[in-house]
C-alpha positions in Angstrom: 158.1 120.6 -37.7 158.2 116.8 -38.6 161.7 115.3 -39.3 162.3 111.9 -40.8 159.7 109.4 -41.0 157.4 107.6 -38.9 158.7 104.0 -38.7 155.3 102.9 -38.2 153.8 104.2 -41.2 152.7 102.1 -44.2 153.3 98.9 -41.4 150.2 96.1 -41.3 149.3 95.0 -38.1 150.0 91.6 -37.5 146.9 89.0 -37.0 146.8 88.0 -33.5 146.0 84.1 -33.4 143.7 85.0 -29.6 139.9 85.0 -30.5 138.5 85.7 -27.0 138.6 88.8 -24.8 137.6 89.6 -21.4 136.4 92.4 -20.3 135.9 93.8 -16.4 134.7 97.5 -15.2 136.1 98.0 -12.0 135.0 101.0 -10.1 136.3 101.2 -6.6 136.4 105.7 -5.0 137.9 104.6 -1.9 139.3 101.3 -0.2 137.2 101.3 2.8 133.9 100.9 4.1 131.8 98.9 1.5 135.3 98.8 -0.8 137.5 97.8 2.3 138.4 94.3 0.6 137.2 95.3 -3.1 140.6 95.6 -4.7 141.7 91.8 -3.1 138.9 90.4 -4.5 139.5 91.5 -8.0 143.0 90.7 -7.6 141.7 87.1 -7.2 138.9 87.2 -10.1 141.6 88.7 -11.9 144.0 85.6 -11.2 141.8 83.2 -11.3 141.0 83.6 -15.0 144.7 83.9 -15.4 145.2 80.6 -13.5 142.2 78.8 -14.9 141.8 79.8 -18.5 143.2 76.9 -20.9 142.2 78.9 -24.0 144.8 81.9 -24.8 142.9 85.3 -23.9 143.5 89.1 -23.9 142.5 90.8 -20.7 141.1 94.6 -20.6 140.3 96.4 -17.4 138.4 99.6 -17.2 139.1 101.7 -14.2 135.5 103.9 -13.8 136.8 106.3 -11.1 138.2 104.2 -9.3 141.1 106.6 -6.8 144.6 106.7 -7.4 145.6 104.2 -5.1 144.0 101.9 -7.1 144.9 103.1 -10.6 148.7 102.9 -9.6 148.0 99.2 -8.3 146.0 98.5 -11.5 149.4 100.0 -13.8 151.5 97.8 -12.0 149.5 94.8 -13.0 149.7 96.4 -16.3 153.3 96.5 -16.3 153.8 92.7 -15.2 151.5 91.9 -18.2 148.3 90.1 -15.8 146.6 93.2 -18.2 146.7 93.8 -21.8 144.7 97.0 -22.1 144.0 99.4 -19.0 141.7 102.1 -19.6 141.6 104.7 -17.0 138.3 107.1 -16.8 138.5 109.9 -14.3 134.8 109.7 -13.7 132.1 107.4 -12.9 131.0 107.1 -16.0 128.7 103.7 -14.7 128.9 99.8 -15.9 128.1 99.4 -19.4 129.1 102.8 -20.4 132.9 101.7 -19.0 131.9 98.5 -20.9 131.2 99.7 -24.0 135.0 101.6 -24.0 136.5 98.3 -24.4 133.9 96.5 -26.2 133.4 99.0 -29.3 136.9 98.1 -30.2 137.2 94.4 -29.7 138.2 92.5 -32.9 138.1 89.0 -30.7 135.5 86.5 -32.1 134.8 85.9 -28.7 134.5 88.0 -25.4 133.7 87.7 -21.6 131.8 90.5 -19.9 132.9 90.0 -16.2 131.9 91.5 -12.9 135.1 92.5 -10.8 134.0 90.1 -8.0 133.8 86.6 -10.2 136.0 83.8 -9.3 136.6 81.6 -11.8 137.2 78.0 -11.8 138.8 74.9 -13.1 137.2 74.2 -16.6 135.5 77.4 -17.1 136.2 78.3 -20.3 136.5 74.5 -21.6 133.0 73.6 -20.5 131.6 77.7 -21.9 133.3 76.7 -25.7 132.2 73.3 -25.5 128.6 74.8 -25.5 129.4 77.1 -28.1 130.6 73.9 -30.1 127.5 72.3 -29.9 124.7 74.7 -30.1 125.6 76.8 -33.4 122.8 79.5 -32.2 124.5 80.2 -28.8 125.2 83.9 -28.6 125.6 84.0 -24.9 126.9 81.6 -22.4 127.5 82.3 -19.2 129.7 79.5 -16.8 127.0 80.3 -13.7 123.6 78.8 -13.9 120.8 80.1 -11.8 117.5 79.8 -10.7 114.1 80.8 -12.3 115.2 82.7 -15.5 113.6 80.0 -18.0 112.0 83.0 -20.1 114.4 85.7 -19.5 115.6 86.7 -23.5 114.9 83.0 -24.3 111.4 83.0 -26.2 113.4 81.8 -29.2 114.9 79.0 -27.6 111.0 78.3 -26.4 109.8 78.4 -30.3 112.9 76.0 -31.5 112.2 73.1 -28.7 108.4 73.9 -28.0 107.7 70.2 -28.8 111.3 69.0 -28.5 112.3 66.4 -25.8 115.6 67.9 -25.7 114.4 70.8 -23.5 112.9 69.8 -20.3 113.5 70.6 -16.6 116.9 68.7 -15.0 117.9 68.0 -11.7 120.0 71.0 -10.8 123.9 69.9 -11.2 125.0 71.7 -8.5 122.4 73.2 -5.6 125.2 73.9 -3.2 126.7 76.5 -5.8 123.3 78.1 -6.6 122.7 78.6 -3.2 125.9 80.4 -3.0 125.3 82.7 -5.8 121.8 83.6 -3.5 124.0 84.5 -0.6 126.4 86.1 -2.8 123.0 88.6 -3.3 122.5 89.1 0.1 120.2 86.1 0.5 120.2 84.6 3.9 119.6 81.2 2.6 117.6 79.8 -1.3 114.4 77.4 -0.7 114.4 74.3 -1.8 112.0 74.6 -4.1 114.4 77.2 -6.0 117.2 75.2 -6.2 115.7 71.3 -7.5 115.1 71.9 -11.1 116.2 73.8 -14.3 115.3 74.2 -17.5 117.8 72.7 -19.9 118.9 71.6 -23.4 120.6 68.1 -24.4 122.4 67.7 -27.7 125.2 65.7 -28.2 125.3 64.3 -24.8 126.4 68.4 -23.6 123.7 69.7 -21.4 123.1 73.7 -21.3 120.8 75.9 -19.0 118.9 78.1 -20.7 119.2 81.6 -20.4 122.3 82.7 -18.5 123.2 85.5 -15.1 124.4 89.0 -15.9 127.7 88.9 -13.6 129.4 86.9 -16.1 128.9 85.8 -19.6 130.6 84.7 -23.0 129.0 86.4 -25.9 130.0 85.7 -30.0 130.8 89.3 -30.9 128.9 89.1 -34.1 126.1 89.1 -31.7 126.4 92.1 -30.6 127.2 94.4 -33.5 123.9 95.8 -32.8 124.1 97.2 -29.8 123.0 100.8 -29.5 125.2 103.2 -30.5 124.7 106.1 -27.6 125.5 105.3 -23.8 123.2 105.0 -21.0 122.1 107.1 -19.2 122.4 104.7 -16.0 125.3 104.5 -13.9 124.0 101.0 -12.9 120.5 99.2 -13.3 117.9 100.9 -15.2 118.0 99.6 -19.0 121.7 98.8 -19.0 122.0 95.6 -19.4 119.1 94.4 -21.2 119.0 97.3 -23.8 122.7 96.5 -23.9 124.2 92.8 -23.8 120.6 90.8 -23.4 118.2 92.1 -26.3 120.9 92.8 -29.2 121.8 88.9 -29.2 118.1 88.3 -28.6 116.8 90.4 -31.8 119.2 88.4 -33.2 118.2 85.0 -32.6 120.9 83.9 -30.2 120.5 81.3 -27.9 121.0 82.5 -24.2 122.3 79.4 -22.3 124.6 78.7 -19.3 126.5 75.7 -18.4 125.1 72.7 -16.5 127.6 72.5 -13.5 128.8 75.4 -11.9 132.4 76.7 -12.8 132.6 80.5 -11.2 131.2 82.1 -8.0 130.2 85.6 -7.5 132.1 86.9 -4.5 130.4 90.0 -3.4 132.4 93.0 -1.3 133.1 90.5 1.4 136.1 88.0 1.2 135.3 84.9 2.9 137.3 81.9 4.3 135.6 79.4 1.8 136.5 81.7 -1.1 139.7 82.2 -0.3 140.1 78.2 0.3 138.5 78.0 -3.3 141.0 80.8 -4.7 143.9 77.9 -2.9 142.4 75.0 -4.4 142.3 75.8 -7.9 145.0 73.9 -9.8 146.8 76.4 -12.3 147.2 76.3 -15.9 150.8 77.1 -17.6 150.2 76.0 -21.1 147.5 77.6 -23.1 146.6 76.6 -26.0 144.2 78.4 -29.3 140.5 78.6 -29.0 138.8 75.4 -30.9 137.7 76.4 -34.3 133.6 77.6 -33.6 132.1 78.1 -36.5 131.1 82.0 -37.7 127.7 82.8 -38.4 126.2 86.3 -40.0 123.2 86.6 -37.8 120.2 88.2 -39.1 117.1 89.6 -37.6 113.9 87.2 -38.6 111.1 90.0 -38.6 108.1 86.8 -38.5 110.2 84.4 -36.0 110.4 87.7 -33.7 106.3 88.0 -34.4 106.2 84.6 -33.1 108.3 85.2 -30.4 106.3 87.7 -29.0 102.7 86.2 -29.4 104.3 82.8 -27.6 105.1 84.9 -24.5 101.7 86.6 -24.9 100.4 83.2 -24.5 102.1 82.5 -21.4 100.4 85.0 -19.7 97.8 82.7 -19.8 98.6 80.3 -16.7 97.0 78.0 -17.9 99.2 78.1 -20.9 102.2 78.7 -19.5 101.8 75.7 -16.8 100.8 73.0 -19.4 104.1 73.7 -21.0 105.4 73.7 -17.8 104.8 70.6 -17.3 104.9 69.0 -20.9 108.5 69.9 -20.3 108.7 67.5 -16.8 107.2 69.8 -14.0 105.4 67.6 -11.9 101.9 68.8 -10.6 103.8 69.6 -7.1 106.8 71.7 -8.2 104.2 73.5 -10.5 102.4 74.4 -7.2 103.8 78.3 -6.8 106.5 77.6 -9.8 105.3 81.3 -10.8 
């Protein structure tokens, strides 16, 4: 029987005045082994966007199977409020599908997709909206730039600035911090050749990276009201991410871009000395203060622009093709020597 009424009912939920979410799967079975310091080092991704943010942001963790050690750990950081929304899944259910519980529900004009082993940095989140400021087609940015992925999801940015002295290959801002994203990977040590020039955009005197790393990125959520509506099959790799985050903002005309300078590392399963002196040396924020007003687009597929899209990369298959854009975009004759 029901007595009395609910005194929830016929209540409107109040507008929150937070327009960005972040999102991290976390899937640790056991603390040992390969997940002996896994847990410490999301504790510190975890407070380091705490500590770092200046923009006001809802955080939601999605345990995917991770033991019960770790759960209880995780409801305790839920109870100090470092978490907004915990999600527990018993099983592995794999990445994007543990993704995809938080993201079908997120109301947030903005959100971050995060691995569990990101530190974040001073100015993250400044220097990721100040990009979105500028370029009103940016669906993705991502506060790590790396190497080499000039025509990963970017073919659109290609068409806008085939001709355009705004795009053009930079100095890299920061080599020492794309080097450590390739040890991060297991990389012994990144060539030189890998680690000189990028491929960037200039407007407004605000330089982006085109296209942007999987481990972390801001996406507009308009961007990805497309995504598909069924989970993977994949626990991890396979089609995940590109069927899932990359191609719906893509389809969509969304610019995929990352910042200039480096503002995050990715940490791996081992916690190092210089990451824990990184983790020290960032300088915390108290006061946080409402998202700059970014302009809302309604993004619409463009059935001929994706035509042309997909003839331009045709093109490039062509090496000749591809290298005279190369270098009508500022790769000298000796960088384009083994650019491919």
């Amino acid at each position: 029987m029901r007595k009395g009424v609910n005194s929830s009912k016929e209540q409107v939920i109040e507008a929150s005045n937070v327009e960005h979410r972040v999102i991290i799967p976390l899937h640790i079975p056991f603390e040992e082994a390969y997940y002996k310091d896994a847990f410490s080092i999301f504790e510190m991704c975890l407070n380091s966007i705490l500590n770092t943010s200046i923009y006001k942001l809802k955080i939601t963790v999605i345990s995917d199977g991770s033991c019960d050690n770790v759960n209880n750990k995780l409801y305790k950081l839920y109870q100090n409020n470092k978490i907004n929304e915990l999600i527990i899944e018993k099983d592995n259910i794999g990445k994007i599908n543990a993704i995809l519980k938080g993201l079908r529900t997120v109301n947030e004009q903005f959100v971050t997709i995060t691995d569990a082993d990101i530190l974040f940095l001073n100015d993250w989140d400044k220097s990721v909206f100040e990009i979105f400021s500028t370029y009103k087609k940016a669906a993705v940015v991502s506060p790590i730039p790396v190497f080499r992925k000039q025509l990963s999801y970017t073919a659109n940015i290609w068409l806008d600035y085939l001709f355009s002295k705004k795009m053009k290959f930079r100095a890299v801002k920061n080599p020492i911090a794309l080097e450590k994203f390739a040890n991060s990977l297991g990389w012994p040590f990144l060539r030189d050749k890998y680690k000189d020039v990028i491929m960037t955009l200039k407007q407004d005197n605000v330089i982006a990276v085109v296209s942007a790393a999987h481990c972390v990125a801001t996406y507009k959520t308009e961007y990805l009201k497309n995504i598909p509506k069924t989970n993977t099959i994949y626990k991890l790799g396979g089609n995940t991410e590109g069927e899932y985050l990359d191609k719906p903002p893509y389809m969509l005309d969304g610019y995929r871009l990352s910042t200039y300078d480096n503002y995050a590392y990715h940490m791996g399963n081992l916690k190092e000395d210089w990451l824990t002196d990184s983790f020290n040396s960032i300088k915390i924020v108290n006061e946080k203060t409402t998202l700059p007003i970014i302009e809302k687009t309604s993004p619409k597929k463009k059935p001929l622009k994706l035509m042309a899209m997909k003839l331009l990369l045709n093109s490039f298959k062509t090496r000749k093709v591809y290298d005279f854009f190369l270098k009508n975009k500022g790769l000298t004759k000796e960088k384009l020597k083994g650019f491919r």
